[in-house]
C-alpha positions in Angstrom: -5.2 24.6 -95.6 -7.4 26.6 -93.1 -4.5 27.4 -90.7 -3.9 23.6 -89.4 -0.4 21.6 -90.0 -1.9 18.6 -91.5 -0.7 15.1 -90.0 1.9 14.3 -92.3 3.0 17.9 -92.0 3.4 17.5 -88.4 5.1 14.1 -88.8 7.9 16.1 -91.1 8.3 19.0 -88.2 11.8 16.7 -87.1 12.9 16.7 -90.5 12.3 20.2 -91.4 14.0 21.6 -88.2 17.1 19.4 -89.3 16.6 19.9 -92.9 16.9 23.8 -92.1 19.7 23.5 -89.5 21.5 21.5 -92.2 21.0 24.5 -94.9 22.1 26.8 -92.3 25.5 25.0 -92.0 25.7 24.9 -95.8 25.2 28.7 -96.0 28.0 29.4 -93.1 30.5 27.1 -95.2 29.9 28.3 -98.8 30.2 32.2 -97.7 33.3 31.1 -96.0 34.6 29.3 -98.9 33.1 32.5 -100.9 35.4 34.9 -98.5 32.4 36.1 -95.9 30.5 38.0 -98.2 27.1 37.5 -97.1 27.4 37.2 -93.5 29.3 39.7 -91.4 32.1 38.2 -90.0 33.8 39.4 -86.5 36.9 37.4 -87.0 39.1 35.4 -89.5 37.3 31.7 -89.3 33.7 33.0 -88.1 31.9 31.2 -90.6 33.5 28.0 -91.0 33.0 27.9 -87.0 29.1 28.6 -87.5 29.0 25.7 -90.1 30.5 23.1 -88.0 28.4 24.3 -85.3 24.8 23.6 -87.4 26.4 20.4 -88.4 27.2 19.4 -84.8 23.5 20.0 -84.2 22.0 18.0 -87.1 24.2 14.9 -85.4 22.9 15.6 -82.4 19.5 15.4 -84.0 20.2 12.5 -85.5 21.1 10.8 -82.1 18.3 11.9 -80.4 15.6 11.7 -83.5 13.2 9.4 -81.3 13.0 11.9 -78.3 12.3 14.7 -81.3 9.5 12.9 -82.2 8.3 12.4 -79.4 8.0 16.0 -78.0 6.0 16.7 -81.4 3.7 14.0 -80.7 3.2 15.0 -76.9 2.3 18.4 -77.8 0.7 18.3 -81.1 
């Protein structure tokens, strides 16, 4: 390993950050289906607004995947 992303690691950096922002969206809506008992809550609906949010994002990923892939090429 020595420290370095290997290349097919850095080829997958896209994927993980939407992978994860995906998984974050699942957590959000299973505590909310769950009755917010992981994550503390401020109001009624918190949750199921945070999930919607992180799937918003991994669409917006999706649209833009190229322009993703591109910043990781440009600076890695």
């Amino acid at each position: 390993c020595g420290g370095k992303l290997s290349q097919e690691e850095i080829k997958l950096l896209p994927m993980g950050a939407r992978l994860m922002t995906y998984e974050c969206g699942m957590r959000f809506l299973m505590d909310y289906i769950q009755g917010d008992i992981y994550f503390k809550i401020h109001r009624p609906g918190q949750n199921l607004d945070r999930a919607r949010t992180q799937f918003k994002l991994v669409s917006d990923m999706e649209h833009k995947w190229k322009v993703m892939e591109n910043i990781v090429k440009k600076y890695m």
